[in-house]
Backbone as CSV, one residue per row, in Angstrom:
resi,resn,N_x,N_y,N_z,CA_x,CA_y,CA_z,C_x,C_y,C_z
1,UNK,0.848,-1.192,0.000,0.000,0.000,0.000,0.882,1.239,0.000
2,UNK,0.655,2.018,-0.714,1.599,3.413,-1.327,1.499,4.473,0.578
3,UNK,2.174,5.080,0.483,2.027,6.350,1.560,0.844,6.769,1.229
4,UNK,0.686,7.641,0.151,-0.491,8.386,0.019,-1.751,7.615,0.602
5,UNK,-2.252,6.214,-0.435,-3.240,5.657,0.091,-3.193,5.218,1.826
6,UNK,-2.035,4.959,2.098,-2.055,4.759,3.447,-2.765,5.951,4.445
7,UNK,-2.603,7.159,3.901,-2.697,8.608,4.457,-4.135,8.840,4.234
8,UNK,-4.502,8.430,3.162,-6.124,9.343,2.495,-6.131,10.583,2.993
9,UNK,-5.620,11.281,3.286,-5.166,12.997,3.349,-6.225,13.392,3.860
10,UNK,-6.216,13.063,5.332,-6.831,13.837,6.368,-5.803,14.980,6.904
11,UNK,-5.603,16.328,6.945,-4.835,17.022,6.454,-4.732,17.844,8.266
12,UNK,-4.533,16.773,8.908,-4.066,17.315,10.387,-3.047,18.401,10.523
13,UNK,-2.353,18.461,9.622,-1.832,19.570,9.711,-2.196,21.243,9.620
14,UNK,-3.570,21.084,8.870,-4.223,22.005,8.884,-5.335,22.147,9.966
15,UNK,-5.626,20.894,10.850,-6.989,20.572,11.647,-6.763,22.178,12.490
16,UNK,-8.231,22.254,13.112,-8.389,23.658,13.486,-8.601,23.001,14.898
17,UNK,-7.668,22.651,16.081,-7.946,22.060,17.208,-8.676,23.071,17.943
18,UNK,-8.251,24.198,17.793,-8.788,25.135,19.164,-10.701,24.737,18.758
19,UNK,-11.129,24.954,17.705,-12.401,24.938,17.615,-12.893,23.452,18.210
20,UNK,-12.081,22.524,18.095,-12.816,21.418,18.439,-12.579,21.122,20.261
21,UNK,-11.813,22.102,20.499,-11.710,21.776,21.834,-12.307,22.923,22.806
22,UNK,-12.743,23.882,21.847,-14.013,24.935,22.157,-15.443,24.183,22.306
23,UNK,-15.615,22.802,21.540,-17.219,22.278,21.639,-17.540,22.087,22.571
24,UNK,-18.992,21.975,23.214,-19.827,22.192,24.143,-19.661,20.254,24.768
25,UNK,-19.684,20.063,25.906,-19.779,18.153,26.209,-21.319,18.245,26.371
26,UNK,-21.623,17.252,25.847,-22.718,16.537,25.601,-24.074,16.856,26.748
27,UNK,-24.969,17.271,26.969,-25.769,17.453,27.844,-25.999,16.092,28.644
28,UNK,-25.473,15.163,28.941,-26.124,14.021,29.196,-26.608,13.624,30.975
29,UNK,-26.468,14.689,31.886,-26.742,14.589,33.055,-28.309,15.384,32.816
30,UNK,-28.855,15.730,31.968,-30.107,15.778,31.741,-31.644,15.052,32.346
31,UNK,-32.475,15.046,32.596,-33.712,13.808,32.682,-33.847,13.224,31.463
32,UNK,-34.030,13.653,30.260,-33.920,12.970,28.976,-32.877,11.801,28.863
33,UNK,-31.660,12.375,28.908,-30.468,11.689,28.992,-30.600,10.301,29.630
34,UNK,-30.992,10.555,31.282,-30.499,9.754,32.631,-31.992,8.994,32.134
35,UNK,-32.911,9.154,31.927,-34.620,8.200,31.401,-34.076,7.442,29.820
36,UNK,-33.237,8.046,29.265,-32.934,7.153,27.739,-32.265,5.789,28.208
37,UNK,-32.990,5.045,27.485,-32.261,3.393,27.060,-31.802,3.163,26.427
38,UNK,-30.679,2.775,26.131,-30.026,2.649,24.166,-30.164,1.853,23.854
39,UNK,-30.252,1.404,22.384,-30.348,0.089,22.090,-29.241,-0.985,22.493
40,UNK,-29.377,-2.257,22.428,-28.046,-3.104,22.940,-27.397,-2.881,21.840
41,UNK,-27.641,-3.093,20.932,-26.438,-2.686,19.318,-26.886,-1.655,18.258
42,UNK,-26.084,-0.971,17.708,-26.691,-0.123,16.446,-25.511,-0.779,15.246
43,UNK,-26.449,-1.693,14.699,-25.280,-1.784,13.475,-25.811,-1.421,12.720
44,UNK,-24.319,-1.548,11.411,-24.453,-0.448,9.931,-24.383,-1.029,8.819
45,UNK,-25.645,-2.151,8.915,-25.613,-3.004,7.580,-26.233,-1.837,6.270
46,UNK,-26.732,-1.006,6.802,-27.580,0.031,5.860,-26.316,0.894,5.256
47,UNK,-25.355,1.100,5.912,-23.941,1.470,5.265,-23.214,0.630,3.679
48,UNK,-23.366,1.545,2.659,-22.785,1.168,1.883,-21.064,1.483,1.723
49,UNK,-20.577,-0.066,1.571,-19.043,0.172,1.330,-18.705,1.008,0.436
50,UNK,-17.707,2.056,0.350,-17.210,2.987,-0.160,-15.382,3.342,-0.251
51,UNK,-15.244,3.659,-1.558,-13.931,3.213,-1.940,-13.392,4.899,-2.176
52,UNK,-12.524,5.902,-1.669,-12.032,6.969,-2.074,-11.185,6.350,-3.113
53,UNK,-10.729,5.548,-3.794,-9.819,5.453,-5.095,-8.597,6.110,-4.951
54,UNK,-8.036,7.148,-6.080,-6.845,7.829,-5.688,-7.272,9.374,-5.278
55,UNK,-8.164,9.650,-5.163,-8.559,10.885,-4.600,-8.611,10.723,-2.752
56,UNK,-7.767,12.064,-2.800,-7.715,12.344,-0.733,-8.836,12.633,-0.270
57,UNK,-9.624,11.833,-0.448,-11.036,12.628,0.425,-12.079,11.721,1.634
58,UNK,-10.965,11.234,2.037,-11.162,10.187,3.133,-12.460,10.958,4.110
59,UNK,-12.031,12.405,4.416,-12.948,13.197,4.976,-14.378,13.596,4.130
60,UNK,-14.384,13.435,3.640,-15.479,13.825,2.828,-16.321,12.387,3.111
61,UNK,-15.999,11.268,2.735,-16.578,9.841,2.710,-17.094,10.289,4.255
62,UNK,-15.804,10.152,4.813,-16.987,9.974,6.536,-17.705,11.200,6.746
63,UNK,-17.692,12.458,6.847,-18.491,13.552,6.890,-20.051,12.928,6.507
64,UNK,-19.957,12.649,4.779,-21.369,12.386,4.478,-21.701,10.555,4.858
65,UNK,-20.890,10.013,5.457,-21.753,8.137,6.315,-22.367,9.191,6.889
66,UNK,-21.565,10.136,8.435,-22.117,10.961,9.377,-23.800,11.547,8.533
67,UNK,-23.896,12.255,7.743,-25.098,12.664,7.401,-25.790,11.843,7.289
68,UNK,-25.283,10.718,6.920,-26.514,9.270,6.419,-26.860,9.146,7.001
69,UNK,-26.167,8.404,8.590,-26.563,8.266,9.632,-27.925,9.343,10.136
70,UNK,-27.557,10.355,10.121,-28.495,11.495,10.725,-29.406,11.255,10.129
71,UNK,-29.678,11.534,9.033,-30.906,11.300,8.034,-31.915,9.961,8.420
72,UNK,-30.750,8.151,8.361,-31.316,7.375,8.950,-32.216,7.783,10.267
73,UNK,-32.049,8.459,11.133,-32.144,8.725,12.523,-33.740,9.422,12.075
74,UNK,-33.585,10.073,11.301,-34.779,11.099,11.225,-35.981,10.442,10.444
75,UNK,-35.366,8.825,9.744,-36.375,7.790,9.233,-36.550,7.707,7.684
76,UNK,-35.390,8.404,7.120,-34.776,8.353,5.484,-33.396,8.004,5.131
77,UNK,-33.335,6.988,4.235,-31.848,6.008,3.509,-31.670,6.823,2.487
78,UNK,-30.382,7.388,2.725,-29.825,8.094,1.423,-28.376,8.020,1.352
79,UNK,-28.156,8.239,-0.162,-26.946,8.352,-0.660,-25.932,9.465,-0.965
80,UNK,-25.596,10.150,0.253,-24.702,11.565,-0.171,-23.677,11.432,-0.795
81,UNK,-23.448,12.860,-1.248,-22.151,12.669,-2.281,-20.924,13.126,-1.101
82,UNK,-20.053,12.025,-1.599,-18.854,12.467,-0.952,-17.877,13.087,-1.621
83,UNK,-18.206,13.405,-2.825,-17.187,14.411,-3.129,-17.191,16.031,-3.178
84,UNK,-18.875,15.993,-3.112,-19.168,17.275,-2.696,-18.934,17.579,-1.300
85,UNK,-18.879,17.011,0.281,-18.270,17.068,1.143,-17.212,16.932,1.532
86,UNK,-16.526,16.539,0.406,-14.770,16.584,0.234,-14.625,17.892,0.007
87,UNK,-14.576,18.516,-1.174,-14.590,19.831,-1.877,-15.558,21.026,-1.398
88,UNK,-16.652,21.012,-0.751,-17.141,22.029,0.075,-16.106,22.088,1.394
89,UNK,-15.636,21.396,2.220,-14.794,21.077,3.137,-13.917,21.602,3.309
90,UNK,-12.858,21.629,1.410,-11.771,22.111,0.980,-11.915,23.923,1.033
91,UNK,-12.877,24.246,0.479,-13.296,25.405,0.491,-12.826,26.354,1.858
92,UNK,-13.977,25.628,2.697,-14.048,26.208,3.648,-12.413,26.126,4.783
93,UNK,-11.854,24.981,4.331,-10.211,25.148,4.836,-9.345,26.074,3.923
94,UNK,-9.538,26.674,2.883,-8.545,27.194,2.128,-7.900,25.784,1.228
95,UNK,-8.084,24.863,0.962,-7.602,24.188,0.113,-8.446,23.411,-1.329
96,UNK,-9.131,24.028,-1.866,-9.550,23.635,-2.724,-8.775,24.152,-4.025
97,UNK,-8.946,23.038,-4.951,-7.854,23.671,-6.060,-6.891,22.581,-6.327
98,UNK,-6.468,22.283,-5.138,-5.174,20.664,-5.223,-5.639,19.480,-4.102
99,UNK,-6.037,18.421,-4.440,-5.982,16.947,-3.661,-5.031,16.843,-2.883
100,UNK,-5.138,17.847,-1.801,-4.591,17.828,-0.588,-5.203,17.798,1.079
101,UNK,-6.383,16.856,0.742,-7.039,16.323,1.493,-7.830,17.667,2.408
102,UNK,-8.575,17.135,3.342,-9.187,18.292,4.416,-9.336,17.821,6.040
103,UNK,-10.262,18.845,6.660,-9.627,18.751,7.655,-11.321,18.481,8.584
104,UNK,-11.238,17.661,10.214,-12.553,17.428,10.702,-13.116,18.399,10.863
105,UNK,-12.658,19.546,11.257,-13.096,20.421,11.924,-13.688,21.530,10.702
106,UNK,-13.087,21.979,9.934,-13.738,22.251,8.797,-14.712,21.064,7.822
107,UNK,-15.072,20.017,7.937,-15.910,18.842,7.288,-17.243,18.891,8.295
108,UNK,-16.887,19.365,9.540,-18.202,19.379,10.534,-18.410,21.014,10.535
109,UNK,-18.103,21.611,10.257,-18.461,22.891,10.138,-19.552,23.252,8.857
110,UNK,-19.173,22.456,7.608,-19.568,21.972,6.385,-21.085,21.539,6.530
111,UNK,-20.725,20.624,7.586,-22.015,19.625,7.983,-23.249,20.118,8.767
112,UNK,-22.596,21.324,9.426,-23.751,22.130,10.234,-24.313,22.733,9.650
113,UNK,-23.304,23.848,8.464,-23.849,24.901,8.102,-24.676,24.867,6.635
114,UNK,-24.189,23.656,6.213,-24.595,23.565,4.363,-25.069,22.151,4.293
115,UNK,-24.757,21.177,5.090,-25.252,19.877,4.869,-24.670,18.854,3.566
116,UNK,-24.900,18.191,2.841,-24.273,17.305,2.147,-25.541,17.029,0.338
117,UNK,-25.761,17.405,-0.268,-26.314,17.068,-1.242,-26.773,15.397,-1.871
118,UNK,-27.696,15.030,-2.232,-27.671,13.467,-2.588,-26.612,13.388,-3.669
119,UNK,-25.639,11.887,-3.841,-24.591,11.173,-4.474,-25.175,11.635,-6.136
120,UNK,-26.427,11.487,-6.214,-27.099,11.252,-7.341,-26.803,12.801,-8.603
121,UNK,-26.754,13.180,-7.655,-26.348,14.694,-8.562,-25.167,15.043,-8.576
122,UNK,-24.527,14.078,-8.349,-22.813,14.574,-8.386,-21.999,13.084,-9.210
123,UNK,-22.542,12.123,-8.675,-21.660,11.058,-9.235,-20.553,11.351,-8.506
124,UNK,-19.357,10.206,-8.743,-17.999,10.455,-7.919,-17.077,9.988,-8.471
125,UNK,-16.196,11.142,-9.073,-14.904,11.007,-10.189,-14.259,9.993,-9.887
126,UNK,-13.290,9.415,-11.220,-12.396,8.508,-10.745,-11.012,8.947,-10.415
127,UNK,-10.655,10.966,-10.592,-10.155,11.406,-10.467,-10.155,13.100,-9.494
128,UNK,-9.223,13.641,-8.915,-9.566,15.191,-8.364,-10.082,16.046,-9.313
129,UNK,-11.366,16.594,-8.897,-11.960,17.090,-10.532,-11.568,18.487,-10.845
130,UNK,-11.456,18.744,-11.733,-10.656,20.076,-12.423,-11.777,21.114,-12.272
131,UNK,-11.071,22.641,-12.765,-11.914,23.471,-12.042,-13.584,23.558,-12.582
132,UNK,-14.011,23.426,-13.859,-15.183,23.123,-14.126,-15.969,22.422,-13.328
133,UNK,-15.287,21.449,-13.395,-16.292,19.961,-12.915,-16.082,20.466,-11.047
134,UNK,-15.420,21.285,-10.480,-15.502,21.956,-9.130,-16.627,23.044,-8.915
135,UNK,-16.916,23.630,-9.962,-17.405,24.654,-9.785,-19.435,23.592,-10.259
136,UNK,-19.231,22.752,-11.023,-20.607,21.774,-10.944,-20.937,21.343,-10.020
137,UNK,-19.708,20.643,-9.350,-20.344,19.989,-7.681,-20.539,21.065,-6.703
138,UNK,-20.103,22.092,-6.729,-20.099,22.899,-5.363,-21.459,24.338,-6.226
139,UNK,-22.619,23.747,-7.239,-23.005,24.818,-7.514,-23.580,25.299,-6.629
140,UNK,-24.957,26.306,-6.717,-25.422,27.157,-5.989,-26.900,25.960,-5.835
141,UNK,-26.901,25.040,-6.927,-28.582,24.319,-7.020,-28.127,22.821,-5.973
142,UNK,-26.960,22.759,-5.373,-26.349,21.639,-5.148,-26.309,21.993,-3.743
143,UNK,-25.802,22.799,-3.311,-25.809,23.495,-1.808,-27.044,23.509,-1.401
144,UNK,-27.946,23.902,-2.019,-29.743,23.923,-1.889,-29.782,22.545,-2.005
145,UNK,-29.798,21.567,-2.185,-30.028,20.737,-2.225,-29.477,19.788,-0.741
146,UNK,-28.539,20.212,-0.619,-27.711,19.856,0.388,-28.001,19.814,1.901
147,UNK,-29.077,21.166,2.087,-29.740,21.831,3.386,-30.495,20.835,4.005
148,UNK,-31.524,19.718,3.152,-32.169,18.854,4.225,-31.377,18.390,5.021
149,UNK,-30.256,17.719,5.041,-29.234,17.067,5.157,-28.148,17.581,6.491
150,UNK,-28.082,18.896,6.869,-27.553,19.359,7.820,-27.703,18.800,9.158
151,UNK,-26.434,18.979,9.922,-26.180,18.332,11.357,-26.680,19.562,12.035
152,UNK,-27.858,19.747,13.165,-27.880,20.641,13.470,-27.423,20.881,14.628
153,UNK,-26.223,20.070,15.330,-25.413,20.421,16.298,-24.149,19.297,16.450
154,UNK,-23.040,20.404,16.780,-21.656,19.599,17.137,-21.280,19.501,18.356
155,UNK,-20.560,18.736,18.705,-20.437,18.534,20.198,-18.792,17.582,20.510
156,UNK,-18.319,17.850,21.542,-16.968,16.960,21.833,-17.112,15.721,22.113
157,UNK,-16.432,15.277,21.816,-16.907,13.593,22.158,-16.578,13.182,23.474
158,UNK,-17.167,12.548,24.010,-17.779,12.087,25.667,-15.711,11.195,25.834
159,UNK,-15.206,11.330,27.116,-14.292,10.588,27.144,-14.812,9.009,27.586
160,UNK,-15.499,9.330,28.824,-16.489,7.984,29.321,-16.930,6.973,28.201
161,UNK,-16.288,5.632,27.995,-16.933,4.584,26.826,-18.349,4.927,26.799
162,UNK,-19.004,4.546,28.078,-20.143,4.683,28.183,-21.418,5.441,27.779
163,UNK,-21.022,6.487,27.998,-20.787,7.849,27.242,-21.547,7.775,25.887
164,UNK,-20.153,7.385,25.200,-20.086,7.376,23.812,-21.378,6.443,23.301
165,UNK,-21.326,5.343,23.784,-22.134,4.153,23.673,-23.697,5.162,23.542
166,UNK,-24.061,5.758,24.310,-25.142,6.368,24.864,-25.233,7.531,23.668
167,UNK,-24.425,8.218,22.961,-24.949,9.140,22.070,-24.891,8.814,21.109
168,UNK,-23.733,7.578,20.569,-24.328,6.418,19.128,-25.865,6.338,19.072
169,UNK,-25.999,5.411,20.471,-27.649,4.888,20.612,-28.545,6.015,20.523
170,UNK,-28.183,7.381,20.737,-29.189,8.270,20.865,-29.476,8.647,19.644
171,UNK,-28.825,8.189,18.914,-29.033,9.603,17.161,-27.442,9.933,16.496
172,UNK,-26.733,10.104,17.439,-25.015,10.594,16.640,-24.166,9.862,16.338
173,UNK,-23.413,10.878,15.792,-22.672,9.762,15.000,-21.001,11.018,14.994
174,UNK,-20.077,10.255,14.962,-18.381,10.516,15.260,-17.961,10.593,13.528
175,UNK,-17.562,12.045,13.545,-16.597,12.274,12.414,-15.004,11.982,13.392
176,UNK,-14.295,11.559,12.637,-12.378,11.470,13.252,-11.707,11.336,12.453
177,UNK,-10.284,11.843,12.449,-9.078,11.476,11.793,-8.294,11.396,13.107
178,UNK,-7.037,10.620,12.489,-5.796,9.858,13.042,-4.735,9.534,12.651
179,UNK,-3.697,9.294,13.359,-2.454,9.095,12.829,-2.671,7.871,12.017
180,UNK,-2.899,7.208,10.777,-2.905,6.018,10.008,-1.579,5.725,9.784
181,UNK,-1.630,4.045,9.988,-0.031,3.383,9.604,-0.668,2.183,9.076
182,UNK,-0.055,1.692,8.716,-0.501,0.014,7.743,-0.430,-1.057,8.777
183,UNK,-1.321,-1.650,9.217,-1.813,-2.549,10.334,-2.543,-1.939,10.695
184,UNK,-3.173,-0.962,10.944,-4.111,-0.700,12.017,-5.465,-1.401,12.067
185,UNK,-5.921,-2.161,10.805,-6.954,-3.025,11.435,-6.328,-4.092,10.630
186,UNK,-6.483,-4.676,11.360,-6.101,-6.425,11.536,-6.960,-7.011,10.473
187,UNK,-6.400,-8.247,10.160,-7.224,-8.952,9.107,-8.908,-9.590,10.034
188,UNK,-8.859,-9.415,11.106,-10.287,-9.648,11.367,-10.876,-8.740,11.740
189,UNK,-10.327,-7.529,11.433,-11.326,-6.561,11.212,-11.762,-5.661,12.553
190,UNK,-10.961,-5.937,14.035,-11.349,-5.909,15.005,-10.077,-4.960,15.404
191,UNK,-9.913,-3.758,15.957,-8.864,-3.182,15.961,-8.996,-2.622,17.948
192,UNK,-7.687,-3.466,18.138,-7.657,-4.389,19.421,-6.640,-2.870,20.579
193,UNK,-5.438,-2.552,19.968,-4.635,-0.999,20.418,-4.354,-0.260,18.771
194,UNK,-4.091,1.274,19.337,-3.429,1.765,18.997,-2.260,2.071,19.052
195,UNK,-1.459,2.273,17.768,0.124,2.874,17.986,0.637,2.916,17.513
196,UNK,0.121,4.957,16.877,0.687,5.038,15.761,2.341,5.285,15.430
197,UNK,2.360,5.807,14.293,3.804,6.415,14.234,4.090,7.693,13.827
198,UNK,4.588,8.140,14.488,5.180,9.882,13.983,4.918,10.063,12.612
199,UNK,5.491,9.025,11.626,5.796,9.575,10.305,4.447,9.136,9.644
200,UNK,3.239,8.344,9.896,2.248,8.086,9.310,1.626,8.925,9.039
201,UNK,0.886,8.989,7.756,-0.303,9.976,7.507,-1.776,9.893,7.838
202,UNK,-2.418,10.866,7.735,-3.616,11.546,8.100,-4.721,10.758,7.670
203,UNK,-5.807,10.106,8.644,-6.916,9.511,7.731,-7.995,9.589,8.614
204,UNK,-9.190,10.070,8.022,-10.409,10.357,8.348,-11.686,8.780,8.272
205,UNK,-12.000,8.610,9.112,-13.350,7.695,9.144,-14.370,8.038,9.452
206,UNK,-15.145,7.048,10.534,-16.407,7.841,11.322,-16.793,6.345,11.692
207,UNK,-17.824,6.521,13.311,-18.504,5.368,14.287,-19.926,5.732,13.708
208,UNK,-20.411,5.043,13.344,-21.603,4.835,13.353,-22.499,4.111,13.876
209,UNK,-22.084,2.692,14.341,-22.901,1.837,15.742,-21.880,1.123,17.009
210,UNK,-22.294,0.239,17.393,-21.657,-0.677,18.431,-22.481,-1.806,18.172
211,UNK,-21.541,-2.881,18.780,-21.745,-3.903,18.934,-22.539,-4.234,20.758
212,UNK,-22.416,-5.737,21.049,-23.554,-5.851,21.997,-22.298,-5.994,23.138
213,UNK,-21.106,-5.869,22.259,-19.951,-5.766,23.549,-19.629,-4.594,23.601
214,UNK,-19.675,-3.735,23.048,-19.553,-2.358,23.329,-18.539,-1.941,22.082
215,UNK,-18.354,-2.375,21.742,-17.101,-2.375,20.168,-17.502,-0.796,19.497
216,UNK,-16.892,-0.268,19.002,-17.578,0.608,18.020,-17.706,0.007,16.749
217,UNK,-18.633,0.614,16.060,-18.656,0.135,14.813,-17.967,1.398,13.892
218,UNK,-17.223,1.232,13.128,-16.742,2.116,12.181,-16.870,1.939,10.678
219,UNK,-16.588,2.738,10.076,-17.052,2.925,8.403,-15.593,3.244,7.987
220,UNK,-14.583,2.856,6.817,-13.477,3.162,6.007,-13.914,3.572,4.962
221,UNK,-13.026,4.299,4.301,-13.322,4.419,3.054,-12.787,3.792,1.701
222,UNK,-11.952,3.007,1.769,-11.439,1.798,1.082,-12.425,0.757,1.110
223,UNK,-12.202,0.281,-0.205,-13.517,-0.948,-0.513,-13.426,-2.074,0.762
224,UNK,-12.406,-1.945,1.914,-12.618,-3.422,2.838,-13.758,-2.856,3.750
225,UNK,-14.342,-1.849,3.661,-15.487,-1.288,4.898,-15.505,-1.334,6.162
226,UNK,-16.259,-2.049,6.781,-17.017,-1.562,8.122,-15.972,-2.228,9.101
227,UNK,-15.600,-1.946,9.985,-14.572,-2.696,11.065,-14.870,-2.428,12.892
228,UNK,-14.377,-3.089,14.094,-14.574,-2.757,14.942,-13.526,-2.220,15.648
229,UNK,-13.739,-1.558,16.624,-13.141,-0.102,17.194,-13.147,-1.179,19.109
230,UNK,-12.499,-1.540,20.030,-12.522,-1.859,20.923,-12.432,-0.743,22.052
231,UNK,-12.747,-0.606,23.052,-13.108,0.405,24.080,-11.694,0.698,24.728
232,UNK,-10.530,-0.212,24.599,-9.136,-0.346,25.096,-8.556,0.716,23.544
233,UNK,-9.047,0.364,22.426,-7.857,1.084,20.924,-8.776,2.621,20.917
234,UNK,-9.785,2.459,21.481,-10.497,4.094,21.255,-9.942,4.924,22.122
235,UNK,-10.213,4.736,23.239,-9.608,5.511,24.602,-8.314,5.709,23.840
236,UNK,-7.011,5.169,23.577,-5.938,5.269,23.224,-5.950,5.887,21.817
237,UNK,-7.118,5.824,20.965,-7.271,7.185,19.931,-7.295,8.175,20.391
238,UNK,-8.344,8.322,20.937,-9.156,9.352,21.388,-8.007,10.291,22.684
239,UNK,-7.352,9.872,22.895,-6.275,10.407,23.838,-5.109,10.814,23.165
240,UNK,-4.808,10.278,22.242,-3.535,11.026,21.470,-3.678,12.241,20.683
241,UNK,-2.311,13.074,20.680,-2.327,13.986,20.366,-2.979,15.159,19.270
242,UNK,-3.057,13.831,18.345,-2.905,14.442,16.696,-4.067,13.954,16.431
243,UNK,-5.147,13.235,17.268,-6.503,12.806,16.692,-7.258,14.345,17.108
244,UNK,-7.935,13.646,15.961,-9.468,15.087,16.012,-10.569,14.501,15.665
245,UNK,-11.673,14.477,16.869,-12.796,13.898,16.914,-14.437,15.069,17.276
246,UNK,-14.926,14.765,16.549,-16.591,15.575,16.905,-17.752,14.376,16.558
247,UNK,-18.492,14.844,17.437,-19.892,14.434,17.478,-20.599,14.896,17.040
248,UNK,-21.717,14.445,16.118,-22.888,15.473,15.630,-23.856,14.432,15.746
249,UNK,-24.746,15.815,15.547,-26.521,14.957,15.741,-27.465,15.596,15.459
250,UNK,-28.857,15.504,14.858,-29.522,15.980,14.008,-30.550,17.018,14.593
251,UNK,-30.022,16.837,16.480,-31.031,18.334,16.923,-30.145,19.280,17.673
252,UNK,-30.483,20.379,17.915,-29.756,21.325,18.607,-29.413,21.118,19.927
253,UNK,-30.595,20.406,20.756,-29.936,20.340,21.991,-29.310,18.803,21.813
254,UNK,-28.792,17.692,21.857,-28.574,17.056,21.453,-29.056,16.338,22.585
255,UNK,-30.512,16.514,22.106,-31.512,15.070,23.022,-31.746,13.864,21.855
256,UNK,-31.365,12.849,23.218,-31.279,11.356,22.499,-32.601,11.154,21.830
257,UNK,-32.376,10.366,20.722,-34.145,10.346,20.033,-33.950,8.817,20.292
258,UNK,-35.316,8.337,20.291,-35.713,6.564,20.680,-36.197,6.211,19.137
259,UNK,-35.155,6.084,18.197,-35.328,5.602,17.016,-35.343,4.652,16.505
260,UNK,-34.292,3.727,17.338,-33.762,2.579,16.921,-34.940,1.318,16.159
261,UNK,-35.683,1.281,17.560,-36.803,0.338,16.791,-37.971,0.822,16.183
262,UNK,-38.054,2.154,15.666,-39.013,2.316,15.353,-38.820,3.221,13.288
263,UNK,-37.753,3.124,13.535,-37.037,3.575,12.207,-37.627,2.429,10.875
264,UNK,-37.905,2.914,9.447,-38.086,2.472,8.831,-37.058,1.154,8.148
265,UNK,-35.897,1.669,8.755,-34.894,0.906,8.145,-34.658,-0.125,8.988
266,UNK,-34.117,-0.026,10.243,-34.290,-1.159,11.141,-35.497,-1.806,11.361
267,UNK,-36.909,-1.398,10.961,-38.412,-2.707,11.153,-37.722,-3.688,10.363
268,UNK,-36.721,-3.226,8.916,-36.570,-4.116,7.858,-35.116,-5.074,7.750
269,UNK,-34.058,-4.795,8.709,-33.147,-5.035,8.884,-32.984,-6.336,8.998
270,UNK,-31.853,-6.785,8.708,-31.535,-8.422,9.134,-31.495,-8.736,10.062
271,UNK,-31.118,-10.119,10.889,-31.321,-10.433,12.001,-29.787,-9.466,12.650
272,UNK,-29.609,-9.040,13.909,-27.933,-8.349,13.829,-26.977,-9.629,14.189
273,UNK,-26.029,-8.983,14.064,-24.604,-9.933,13.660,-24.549,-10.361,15.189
């Protein structure tokens, strides 16, 4: 596997930490909160595998799972474009123009303020698209389009597993990048510690459920997909330096919604894993 692909150009070097360490923690000592039940698992069979190719837009892929998710939550399956949340993203960091990936904190900023457009009106190059075909995806009828789709609140992510477990189950869903090195998930798919390396590059994912052991469930953007996140390799993400993590969720105060079983998509779901 090349550097670059190893990297998918989550562009930490540009990440905007102060803003993400400005976000509000989670309301969860609430009555809403402390009365919510979560489900025992949220999995992401409704997640379609997704391949960034040779384009850096690792952030963009997870930005818009994150919208899917939300959308799921609100009781609609859709297909956002991730290259329009790559390249709106870019924008809003100052880097649009060159496949030099983007950044969480500008991709959730993206996500609040403009939302993500359906896949269907953009299609997704097999290459970084030149300035025409930039100025098509990011039009003015595409951004409008984009607005159902908005996160209408960001938030820091809970350190407590438990925590976390509890605002998956509620409705949200984890944009992140990280130090990426080649091993980090194991051939079974179960990613047990972290530890990265100085010289590795930048790569963006996102949690979208758990398992009934508490696992996270995560989304890649390379065709191998969905993998698990252990409560021992997160803490040890989620604690290092160079990660950048946010929470979003589809209401302002970020009260848990009781969706799980009553969502159109899960009545129809398979039996879970």
């Amino acid at each position: 596997m090349s550097e670059t692909k190893m990297s998918g150009n989550w562009k930490k070097e540009k990440e905007d930490y102060s803003f993400i360490r400005s976000l509000s923690q989670v309301p969860m000592s609430t009555p809403l909160w402390k009365a919510f039940a979560r489900p025992a698992e949220v999995d992401i069979k409704w997640h379609r595998n997704e391949d960034q190719g040779q384009i850096g837009s690792c952030q963009g892929h997870s930005l818009s799972s994150v919208l899917e998710r939300l959308a799921l939550v609100r009781g609609e399956t859709v297909q956002l474009s991730e290259i329009f949340a790559y390249l709106s993203s870019q924008k809003l960091d100052g880097l649009l123009g060159s496949d030099d990936g983007s950044t969480i904190s500008g991709g959730c900023q993206v996500g609040l303020e403009y939302g993500c457009c359906p896949e269907a009106l953009t299609g997704y190059p097999s290459g970084y698209p030149r300035r025409a075909d930039r100025e098509a995806i990011l039009s003015s009828a595409n951004y409008e389009a984009a607005l159902p789709y908005k996160a209408l609140s960001l938030w820091e992510v809970p350190n407590d597993h438990d925590k976390v477990l509890d605002f998956i189950g509620g409705g949200g869903a984890i944009n992140f990048g990280i130090a990426y090195y080649d091993g980090y998930i194991p051939d079974d798919r179960i990613v047990r510690s972290y530890q990265p390396r100085r010289s590795g590059g930048g790569h963006a994912m996102c949690v979208l459920g758990y398992d009934k052991d508490g696992n996270l469930r995560a989304a890649n953007s390379w065709a191998d997909g969905g993998y698990l996140i252990t409560p021992k390799a997160w803490k040890q993400m989620i604690e290092y330096s160079d990660t950048a993590a946010i929470g979003l969720m589809g209401n302002k105060e970020a009260v848990p919604v009781d969706w799980y079983n009553n969502s159109p998509y899960y009545k129809m779901r398979l039996k879970p894993e």
